[in-house]
MARTOR-387702 format. One record per residue (C-alpha): x, y, z; residue in one letter; residue number from 1. Coordinates in Angstrom, 1 decimal. Layout:
N
REC       xx       yy       zz   r     k
REC        X        Y        Z   A   NUM
...
***
This chain:
527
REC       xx       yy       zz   r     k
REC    137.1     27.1     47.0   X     1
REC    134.5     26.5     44.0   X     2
REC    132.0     29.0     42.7   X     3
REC    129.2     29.2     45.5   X     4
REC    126.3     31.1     46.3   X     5
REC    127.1     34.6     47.6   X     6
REC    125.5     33.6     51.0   X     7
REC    127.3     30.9     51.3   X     8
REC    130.7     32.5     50.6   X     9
REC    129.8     35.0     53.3   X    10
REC    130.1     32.2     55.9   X    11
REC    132.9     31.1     54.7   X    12
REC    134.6     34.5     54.9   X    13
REC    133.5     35.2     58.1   X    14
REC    135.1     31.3     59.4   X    15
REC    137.9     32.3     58.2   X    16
REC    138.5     35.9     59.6   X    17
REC    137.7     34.2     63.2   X    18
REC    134.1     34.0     63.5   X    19
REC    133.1     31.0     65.3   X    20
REC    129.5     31.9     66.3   X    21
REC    126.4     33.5     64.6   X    22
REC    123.4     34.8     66.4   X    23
REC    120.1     35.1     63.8   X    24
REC    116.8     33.9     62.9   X    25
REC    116.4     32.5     59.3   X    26
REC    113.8     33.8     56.9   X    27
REC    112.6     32.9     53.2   X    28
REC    114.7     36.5     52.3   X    29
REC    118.1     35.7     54.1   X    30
REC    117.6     32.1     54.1   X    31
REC    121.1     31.5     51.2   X    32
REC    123.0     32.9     54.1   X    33
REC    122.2     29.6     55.9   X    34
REC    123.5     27.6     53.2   X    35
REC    127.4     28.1     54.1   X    36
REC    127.3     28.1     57.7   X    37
REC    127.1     24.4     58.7   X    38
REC    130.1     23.9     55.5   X    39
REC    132.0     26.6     56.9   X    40
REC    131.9     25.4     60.8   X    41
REC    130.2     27.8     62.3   X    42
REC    128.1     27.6     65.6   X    43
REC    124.2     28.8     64.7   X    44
REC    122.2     29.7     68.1   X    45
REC    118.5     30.4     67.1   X    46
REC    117.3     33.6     69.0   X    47
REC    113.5     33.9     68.9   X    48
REC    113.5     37.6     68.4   X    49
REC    115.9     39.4     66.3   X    50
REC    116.6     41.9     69.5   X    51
REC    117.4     38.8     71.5   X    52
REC    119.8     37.7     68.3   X    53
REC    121.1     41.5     68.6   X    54
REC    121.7     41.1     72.4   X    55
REC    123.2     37.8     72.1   X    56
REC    125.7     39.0     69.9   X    57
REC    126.7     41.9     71.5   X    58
REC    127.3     39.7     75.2   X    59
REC    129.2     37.6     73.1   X    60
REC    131.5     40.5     71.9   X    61
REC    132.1     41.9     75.6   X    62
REC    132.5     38.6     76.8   X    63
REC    135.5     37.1     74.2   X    64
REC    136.7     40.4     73.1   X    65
REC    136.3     38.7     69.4   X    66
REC    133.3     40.5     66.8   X    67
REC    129.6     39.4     67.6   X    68
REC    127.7     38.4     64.2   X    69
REC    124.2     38.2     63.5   X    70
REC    121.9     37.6     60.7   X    71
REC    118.5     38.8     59.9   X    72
REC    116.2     39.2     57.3   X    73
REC    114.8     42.6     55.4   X    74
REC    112.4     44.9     56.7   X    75
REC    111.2     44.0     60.2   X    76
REC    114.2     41.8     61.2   X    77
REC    116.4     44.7     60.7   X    78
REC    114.2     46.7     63.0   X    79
REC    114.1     44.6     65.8   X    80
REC    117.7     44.2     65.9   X    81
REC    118.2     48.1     65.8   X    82
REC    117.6     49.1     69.7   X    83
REC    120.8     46.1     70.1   X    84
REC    122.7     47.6     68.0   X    85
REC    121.9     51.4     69.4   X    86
REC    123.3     50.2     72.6   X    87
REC    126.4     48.3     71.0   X    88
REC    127.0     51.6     69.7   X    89
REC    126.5     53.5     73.0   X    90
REC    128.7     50.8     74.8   X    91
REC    131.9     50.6     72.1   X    92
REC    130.9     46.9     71.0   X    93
REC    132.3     45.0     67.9   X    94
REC    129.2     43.9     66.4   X    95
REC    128.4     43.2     62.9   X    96
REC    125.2     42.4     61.6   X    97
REC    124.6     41.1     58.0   X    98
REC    121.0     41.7     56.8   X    99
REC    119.1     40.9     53.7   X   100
REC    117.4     43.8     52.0   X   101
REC    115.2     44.2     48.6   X   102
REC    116.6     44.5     45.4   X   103
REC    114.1     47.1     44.1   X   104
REC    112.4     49.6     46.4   X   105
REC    111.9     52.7     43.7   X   106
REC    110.1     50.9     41.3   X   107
REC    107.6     48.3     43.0   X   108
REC    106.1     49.2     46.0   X   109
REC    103.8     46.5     48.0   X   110
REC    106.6     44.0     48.6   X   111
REC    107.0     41.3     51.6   X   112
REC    109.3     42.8     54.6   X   113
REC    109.3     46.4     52.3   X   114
REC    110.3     49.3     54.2   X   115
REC    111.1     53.0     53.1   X   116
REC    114.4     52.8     53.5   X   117
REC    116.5     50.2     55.4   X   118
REC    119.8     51.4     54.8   X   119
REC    119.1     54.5     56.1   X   120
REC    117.2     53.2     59.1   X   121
REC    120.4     51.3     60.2   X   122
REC    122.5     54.5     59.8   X   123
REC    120.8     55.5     62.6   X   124
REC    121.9     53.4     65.2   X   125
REC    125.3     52.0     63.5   X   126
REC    128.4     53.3     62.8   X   127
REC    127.7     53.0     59.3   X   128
REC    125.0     51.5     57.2   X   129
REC    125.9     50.5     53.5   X   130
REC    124.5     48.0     51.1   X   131
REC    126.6     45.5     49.2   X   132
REC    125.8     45.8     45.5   X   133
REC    128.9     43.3     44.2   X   134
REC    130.2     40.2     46.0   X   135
REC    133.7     42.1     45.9   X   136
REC    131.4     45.2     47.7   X   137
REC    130.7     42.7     50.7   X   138
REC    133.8     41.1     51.0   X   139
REC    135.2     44.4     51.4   X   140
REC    132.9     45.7     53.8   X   141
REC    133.2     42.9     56.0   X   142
REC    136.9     43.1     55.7   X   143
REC    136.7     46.8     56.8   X   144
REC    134.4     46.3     59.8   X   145
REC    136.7     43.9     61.1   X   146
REC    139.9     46.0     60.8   X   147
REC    137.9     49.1     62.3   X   148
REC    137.2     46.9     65.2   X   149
REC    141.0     46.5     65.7   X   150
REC    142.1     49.8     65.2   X   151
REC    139.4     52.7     66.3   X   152
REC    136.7     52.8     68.6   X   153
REC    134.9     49.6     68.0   X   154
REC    131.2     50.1     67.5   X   155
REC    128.7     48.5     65.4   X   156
REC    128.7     47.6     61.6   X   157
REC    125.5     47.3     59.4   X   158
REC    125.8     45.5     56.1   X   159
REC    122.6     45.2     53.7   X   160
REC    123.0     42.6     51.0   X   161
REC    120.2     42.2     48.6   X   162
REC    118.5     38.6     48.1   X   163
REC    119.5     38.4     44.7   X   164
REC    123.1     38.8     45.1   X   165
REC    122.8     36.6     48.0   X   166
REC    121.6     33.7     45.3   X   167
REC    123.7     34.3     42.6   X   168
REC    127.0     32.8     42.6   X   169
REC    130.2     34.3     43.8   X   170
REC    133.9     33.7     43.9   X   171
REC    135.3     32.9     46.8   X   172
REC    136.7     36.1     49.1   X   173
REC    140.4     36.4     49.3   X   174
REC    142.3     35.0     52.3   X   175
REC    143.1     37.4     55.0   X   176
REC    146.8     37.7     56.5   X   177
REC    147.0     41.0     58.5   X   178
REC    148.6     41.6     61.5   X   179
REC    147.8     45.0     63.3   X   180
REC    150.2     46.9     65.3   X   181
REC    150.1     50.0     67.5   X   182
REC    152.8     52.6     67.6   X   183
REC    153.2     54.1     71.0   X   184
REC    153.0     58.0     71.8   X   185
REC    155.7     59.8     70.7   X   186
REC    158.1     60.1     73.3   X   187
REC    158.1     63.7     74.1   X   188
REC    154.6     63.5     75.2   X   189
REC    155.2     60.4     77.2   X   190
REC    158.2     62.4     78.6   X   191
REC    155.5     65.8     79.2   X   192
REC    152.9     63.9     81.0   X   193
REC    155.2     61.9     83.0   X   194
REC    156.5     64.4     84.4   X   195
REC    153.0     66.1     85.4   X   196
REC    152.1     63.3     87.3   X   197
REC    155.6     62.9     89.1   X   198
REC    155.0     66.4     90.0   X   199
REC    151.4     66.5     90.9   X   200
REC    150.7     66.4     94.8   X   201
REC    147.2     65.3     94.2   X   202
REC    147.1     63.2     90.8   X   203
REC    144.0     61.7     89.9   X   204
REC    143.6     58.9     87.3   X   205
REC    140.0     57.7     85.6   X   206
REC    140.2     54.8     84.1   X   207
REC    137.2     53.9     81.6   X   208
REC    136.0     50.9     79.9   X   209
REC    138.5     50.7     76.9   X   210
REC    141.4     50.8     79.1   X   211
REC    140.0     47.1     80.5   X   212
REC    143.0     45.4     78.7   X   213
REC    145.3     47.4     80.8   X   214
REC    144.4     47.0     83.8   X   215
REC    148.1     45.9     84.8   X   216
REC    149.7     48.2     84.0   X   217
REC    147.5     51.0     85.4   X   218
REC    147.1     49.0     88.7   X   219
REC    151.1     49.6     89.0   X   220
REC    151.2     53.5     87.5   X   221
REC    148.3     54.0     90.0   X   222
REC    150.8     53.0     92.9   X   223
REC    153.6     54.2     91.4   X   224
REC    152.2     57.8     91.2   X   225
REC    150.4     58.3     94.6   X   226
REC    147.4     58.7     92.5   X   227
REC    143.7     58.1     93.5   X   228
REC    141.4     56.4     91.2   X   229
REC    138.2     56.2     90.0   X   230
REC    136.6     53.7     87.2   X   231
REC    133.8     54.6     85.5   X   232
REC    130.9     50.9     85.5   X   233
REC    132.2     50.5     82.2   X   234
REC    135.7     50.0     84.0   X   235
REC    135.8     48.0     87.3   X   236
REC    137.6     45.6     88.2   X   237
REC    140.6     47.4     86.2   X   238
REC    142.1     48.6     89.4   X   239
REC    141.6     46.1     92.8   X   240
REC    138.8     47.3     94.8   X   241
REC    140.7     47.2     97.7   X   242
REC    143.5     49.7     96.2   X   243
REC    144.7     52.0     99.2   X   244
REC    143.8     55.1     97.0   X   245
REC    140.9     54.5     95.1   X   246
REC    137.0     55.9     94.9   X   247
REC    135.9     52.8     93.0   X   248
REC    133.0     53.4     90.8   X   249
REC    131.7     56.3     92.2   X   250
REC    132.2     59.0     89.7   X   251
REC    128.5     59.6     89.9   X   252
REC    128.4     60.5     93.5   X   253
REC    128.1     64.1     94.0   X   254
REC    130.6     64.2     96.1   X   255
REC    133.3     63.4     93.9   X   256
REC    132.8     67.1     92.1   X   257
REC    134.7     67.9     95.4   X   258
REC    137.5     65.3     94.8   X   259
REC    138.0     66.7     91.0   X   260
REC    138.1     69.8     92.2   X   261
REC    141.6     69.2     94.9   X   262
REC    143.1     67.5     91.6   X   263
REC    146.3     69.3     90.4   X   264
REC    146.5     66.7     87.6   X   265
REC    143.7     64.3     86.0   X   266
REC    144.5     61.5     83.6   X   267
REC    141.4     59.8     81.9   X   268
REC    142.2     56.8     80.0   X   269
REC    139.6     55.2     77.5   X   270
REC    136.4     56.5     78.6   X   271
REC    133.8     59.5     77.3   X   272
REC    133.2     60.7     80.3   X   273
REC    129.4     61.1     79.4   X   274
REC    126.3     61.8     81.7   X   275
REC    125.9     58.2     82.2   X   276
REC    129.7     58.2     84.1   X   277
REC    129.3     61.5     85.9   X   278
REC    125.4     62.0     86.0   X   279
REC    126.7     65.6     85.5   X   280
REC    127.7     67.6     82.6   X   281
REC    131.7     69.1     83.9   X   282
REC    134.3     66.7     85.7   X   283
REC    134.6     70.0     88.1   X   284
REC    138.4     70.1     87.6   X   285
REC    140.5     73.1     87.9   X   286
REC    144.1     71.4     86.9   X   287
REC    145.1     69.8     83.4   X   288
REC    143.3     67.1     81.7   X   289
REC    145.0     64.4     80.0   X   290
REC    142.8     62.3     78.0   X   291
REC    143.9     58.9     76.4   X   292
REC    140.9     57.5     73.4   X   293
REC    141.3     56.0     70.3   X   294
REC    138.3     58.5     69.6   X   295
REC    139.1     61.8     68.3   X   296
REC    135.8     63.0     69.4   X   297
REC    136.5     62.1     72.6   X   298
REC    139.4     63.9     72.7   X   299
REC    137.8     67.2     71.4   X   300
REC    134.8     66.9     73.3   X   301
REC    133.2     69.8     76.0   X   302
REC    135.9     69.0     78.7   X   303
REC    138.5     70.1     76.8   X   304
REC    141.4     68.1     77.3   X   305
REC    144.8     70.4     77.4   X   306
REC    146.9     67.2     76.3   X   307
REC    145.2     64.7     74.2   X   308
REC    146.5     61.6     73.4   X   309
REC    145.1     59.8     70.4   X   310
REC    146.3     55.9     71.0   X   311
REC    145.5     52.6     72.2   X   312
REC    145.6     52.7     76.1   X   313
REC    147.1     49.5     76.5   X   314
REC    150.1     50.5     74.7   X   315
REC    149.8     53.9     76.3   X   316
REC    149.7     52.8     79.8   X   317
REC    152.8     50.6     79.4   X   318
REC    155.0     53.0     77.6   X   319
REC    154.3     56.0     80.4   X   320
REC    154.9     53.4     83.3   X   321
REC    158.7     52.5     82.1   X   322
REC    159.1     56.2     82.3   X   323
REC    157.4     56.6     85.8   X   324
REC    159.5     56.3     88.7   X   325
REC    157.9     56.3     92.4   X   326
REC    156.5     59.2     94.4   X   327
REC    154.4     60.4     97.2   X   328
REC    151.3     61.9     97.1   X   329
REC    149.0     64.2     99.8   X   330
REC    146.2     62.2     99.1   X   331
REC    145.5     60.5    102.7   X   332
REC    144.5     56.7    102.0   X   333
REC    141.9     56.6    105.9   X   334
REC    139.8     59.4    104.5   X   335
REC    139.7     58.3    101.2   X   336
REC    138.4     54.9    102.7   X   337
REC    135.4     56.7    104.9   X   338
REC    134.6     58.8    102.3   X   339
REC    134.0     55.4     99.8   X   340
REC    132.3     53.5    103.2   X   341
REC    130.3     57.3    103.2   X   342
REC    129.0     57.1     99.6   X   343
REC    127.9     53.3    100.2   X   344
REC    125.8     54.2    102.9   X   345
REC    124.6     57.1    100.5   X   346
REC    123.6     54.2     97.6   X   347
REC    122.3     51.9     99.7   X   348
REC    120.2     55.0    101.3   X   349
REC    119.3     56.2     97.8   X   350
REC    117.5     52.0     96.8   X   351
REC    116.8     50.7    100.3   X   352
REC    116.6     46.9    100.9   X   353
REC    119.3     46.0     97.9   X   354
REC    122.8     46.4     99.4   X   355
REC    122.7     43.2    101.3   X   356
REC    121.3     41.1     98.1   X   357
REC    124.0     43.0     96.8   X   358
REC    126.9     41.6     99.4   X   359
REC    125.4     37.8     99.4   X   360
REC    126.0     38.0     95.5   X   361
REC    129.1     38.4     95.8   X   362
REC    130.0     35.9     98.6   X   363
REC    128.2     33.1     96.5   X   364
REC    129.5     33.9     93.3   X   365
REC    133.4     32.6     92.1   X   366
REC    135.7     35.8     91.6   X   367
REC    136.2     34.7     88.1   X   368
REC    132.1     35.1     87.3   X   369
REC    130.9     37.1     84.8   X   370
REC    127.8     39.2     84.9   X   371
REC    124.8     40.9     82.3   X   372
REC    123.0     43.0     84.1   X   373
REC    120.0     44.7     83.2   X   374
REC    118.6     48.2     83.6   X   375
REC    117.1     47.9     87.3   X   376
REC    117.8     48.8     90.5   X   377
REC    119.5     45.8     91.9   X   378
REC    122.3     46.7     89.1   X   379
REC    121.8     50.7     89.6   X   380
REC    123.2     49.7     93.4   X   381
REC    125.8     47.1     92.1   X   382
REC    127.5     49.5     89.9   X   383
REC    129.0     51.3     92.9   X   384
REC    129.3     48.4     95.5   X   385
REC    130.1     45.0     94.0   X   386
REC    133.3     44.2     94.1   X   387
REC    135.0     43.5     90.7   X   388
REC    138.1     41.2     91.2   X   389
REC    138.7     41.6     87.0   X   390
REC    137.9     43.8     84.2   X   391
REC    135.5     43.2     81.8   X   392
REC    133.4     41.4     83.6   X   393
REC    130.3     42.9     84.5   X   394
REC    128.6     44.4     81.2   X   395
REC    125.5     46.3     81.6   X   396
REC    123.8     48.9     79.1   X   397
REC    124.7     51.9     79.9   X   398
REC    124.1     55.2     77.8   X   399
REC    121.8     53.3     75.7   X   400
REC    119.9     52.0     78.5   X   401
REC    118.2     49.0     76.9   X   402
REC    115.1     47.0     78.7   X   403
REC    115.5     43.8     77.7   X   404
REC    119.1     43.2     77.6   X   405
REC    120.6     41.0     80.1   X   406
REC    119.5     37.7     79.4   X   407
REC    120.3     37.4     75.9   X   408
REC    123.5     39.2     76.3   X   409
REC    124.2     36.8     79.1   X   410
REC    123.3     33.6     76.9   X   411
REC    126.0     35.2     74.3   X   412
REC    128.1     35.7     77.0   X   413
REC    127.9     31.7     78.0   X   414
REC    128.4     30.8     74.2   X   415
REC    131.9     32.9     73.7   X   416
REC    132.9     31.5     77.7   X   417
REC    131.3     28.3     78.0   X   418
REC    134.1     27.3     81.1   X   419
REC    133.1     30.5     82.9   X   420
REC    130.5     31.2     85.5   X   421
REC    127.7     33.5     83.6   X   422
REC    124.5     35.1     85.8   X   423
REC    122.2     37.2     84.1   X   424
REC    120.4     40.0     86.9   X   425
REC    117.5     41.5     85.4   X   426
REC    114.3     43.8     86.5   X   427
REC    110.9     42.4     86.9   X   428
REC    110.2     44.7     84.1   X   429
REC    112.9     44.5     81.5   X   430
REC    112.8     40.5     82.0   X   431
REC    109.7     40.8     80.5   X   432
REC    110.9     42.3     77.2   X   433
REC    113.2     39.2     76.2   X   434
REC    111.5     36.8     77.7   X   435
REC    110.9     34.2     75.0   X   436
REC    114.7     33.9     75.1   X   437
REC    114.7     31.4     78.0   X   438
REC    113.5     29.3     75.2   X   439
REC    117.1     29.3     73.9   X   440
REC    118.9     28.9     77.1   X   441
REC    116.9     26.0     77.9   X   442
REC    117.7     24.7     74.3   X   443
REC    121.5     25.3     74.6   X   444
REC    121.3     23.3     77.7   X   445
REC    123.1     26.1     79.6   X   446
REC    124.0     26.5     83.1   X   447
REC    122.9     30.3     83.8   X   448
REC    122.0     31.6     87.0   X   449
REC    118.8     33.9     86.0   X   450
REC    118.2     36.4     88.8   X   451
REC    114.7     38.8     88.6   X   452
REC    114.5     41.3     91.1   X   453
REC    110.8     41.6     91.6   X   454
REC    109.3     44.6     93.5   X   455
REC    106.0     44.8     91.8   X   456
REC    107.0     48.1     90.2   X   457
REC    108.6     50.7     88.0   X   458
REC    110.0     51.7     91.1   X   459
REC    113.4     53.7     89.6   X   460
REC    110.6     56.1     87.8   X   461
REC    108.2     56.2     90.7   X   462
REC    110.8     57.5     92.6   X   463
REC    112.0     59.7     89.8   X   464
REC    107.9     61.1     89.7   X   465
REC    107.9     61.8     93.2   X   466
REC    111.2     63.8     93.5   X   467
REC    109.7     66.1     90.5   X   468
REC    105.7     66.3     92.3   X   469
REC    104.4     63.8     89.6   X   470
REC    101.6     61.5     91.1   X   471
REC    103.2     58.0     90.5   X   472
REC    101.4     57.1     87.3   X   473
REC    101.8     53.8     85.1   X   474
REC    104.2     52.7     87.2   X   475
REC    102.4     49.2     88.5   X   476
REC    101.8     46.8     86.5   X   477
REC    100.5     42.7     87.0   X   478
REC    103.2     40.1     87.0   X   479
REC    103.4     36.6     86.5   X   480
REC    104.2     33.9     88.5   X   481
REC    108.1     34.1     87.0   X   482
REC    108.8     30.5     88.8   X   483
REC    105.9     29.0     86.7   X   484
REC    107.0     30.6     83.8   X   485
REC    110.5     29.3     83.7   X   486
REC    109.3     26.0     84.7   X   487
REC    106.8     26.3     81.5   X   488
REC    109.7     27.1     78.8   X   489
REC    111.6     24.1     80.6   X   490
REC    114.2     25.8     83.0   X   491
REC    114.4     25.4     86.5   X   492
REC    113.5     28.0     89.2   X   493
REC    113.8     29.0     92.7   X   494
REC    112.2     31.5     95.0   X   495
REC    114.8     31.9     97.6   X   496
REC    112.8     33.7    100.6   X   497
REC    116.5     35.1    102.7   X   498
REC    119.5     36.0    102.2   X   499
REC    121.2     32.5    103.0   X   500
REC    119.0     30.8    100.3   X   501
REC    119.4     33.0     98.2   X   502
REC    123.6     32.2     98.4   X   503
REC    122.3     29.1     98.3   X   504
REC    120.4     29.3     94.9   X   505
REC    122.6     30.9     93.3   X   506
REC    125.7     28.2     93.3   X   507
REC    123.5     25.8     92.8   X   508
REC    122.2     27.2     89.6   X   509
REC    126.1     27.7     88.5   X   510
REC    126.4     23.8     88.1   X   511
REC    122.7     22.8     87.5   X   512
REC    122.2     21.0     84.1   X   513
REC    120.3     24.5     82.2   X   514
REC    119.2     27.6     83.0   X   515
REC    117.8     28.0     86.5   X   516
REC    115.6     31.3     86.9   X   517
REC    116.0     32.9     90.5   X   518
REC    113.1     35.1     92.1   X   519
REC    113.6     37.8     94.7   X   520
REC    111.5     40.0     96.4   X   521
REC    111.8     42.7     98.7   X   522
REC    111.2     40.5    101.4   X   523
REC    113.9     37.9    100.6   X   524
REC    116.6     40.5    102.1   X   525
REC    114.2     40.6    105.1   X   526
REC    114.0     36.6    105.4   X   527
***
């Protein structure tokens, strides 16, 4: 490849590590990295905030598995796609975001898109934060993020280049070839911890969000072992919801302190076990703790795992199940089942008037469908009562707990899955913080079921005000008319007034020519 402008090459680079899709808005400061991208191949989808880019990028990583990208200019562009990136980070999502930055910041102050100090700013919500001073710098850190995405933790990558090595001309990157392999666990731990759970009477097994890709294998070594299960939200639809032995995704029950506690043997695979899994701070075990992470600071962390495992869990979970051979367990497969039909009617007590919106979601949509939820309540109840048919399939931001993200991340979603069903659920609240992306649904032409749970409220934190003797303050605030809205930035909408219509709605927004915004009430599970 000839000479070219740096921010050119950069496209080129990224075409031919993979990428197929950039999220961004151009800006006179990054505007040489939108010289390369049409050459190289690439798909451009124009977000019209830099959060919604952010957002977009990151559904499109949970959705394909594969790095999202996103470019955006110096200074304010890199703010607003900081809160996406804190919740890539929160969530373990391969996203790498290319910004333009200053040359000069010590010596001239007064400059357009200036801040104090970008790099730095970025470092606090990425993994890491650096600044490309060479073309050989970028084409290295770019080459890094991507292998760290393969072979730890993936979480997100920040890369500041500035404008005048983005103009000045570059030598092409080098080709990539690598192939990454994982080593399984040595065999005397497999051996160790084989054992355990052949022995255990009461095994227990967690499985988290970055075991998703084995979800076969676990499914079997769950049966295999007599074990019961839990996922944490990160991780349904690993095992079937209809396993004989499993809790589901109700780790953050109280009642399953009491479960953890009758364990003689608990084996976590890929997942922190953080306050957003366990709205607690201990498990409540009294037995040993096997923990499987890629993350050593998982594996060190306040539960205090007595065998840690540092590897992949795929390879993990298939290596320990050649050595597993059947047994029984004294778990009892009727209680466990009114204990689960127990902590339903406990969720669906705890949001009243959701469960059934809940159950017709799931009767309308196909079994393959794949779901961006926001933070609200319709998802809050979802978490622990939908029933996921396949893993990695219903991403919502947890830990992070981002307003605003479900229907951008659900418009990436569609762009990395364009033959699967997408829906986007958000609050009437945290629709309102993305809004202006309907723009780019509409635009795209997608088919996206757009679902806004309306109750006229900040109703999670009214309740949270009135279980600590707060007077409910700031918690109303005026709406629009969503239906007119839609219909103003060109997308359909419905206003489905029961349950049956609301079925109803929803397939026929999964084959409508664009995106079809769906509004319920309070009173359409009453209808």
């Amino acid at each position: 490849m000839p000479v070219k402008p740096l921010g050119a090459q950069l496209s080129h680079m990224l075409k031919d590590r993979g990428v197929e899709v950039i999220f961004g808005i151009p800006g006179v400061h990054n505007q040489e990295m939108y010289r390369g991208i049409e050459e190289a191949g690439i798909t451009h989808v124009l977000a019209r905030n830099e959060q919604g880019a952010g957002f977009m990028a990151d559904g499109y990583a949970r959705a394909t598995g594969k790095p999202g990208v996103a470019y955006v200019i110096t200074g304010p562009g890199l703010c607003n796609i900081m809160n996406p990136v804190g919740q890539a980070y929160s969530d373990s999502v391969p996203m790498l975001v290319i910004a333009s930055c200053l040359d000069d910041v010590v010596g001239t102050r007064g400059q357009l898109h200036q801040m104090l100090d970008q790099e730095g700013a970025g470092a606090s919500v990425a993994e890491w934060s650096e600044t490309a001073h060479t073309a050989e710098a970028a084409y290295h850190l770019i080459d890094r993020a991507l292998l760290e995405f393969q072979t730890s933790r993936a979480r997100p990558k920040l890369m500041n280049v500035p404008i005048s090595l983005l103009e000045g001309d570059a030598p092409a990157a080098p080709l990539s070839d690598r192939v990454i392999a994982f080593d399984a666990p040595n065999t005397a731990q497999l051996t160790r911890i084989s054992e355990m759970l052949h022995a255990a009477r009461k095994p227990v097994i967690i499985a988290g969000g970055g075991a998703k890709n084995a979800s076969a294998y676990l499914q079997q070594l769950v049966e295999r072992c007599g074990a019961a299960s839990f996922t944490t939200y990160a991780g349904r639809g690993i095992l079937a919801h209809d396993t004989p032995l499993t809790f589901g995704a109700t780790l953050g029950r109280s009642g399953s302190a009491d479960i953890m506690a009758q364990a003689d043997v608990v084996l976590v695979l890929g997942s922190e076990l953080s306050e957003c899994d366990l709205w607690r701070k201990p498990l409540m075990h009294a037995c040993p703790l096997i923990r499987v992470d890629l993350d050593p600071e998982v594996l060190a962390d306040h539960h205090r795992s007595a065998h840690p495992v540092l590897a992949d869990c795929t390879v993990f979970a298939e290596a320990l199940l050649k050595m597993m051979t059947p047994s029984d367990s004294d778990w009892d497969a009727a209680a466990i089942a009114k204990t689960r039909q127990q902590w339903r009617m406990e969720t669906a007590a705890d949001r009243p008037g959701i469960i059934g919106l809940v159950d017709a979601l799931h009767e309308a949509l196909p079994s393959d469908t794949m779901i961006f939820s926001d933070m609200t309540q319709f998802a809050y109840v979802a978490n622990e009562t939908y029933p996921m048919e396949r893993a990695g399939h219903w991403h919502h931001p947890s830990g992070f707990g981002t307003l605003g993200y479900a229907l951008p991340a659900a418009i990436g979603g569609k762009m990395g899955m364009p033959d699967t069903p997408v829906v986007s659920i958000n609050g009437d609240s945290g629709f309102q913080y993305n809004v202006q992306e309907l723009a780019t649904a509409v635009e795209l032409g997608l088919s996206l079921p757009i679902i806004v749970w309306d109750n006229g409220k900040l109703k999670e934190i009214e309740d949270s005000m009135t279980r600590a003797q707060i007077a409910p303050n700031a918690v109303i605030a005026q709406n629009p008319d969503f239906c007119k809205l839609a219909q103003a930035y060109g997308a359909r909408a419905s206003a489905p007034r029961s349950i049956e219509d609301f079925k109803q709605a929803v397939q026929d927004a999964l084959i409508a020519n664009g995106p079809t915004l769906i509004h319920i009430t309070p009173e359409t599970a009453l209808g």
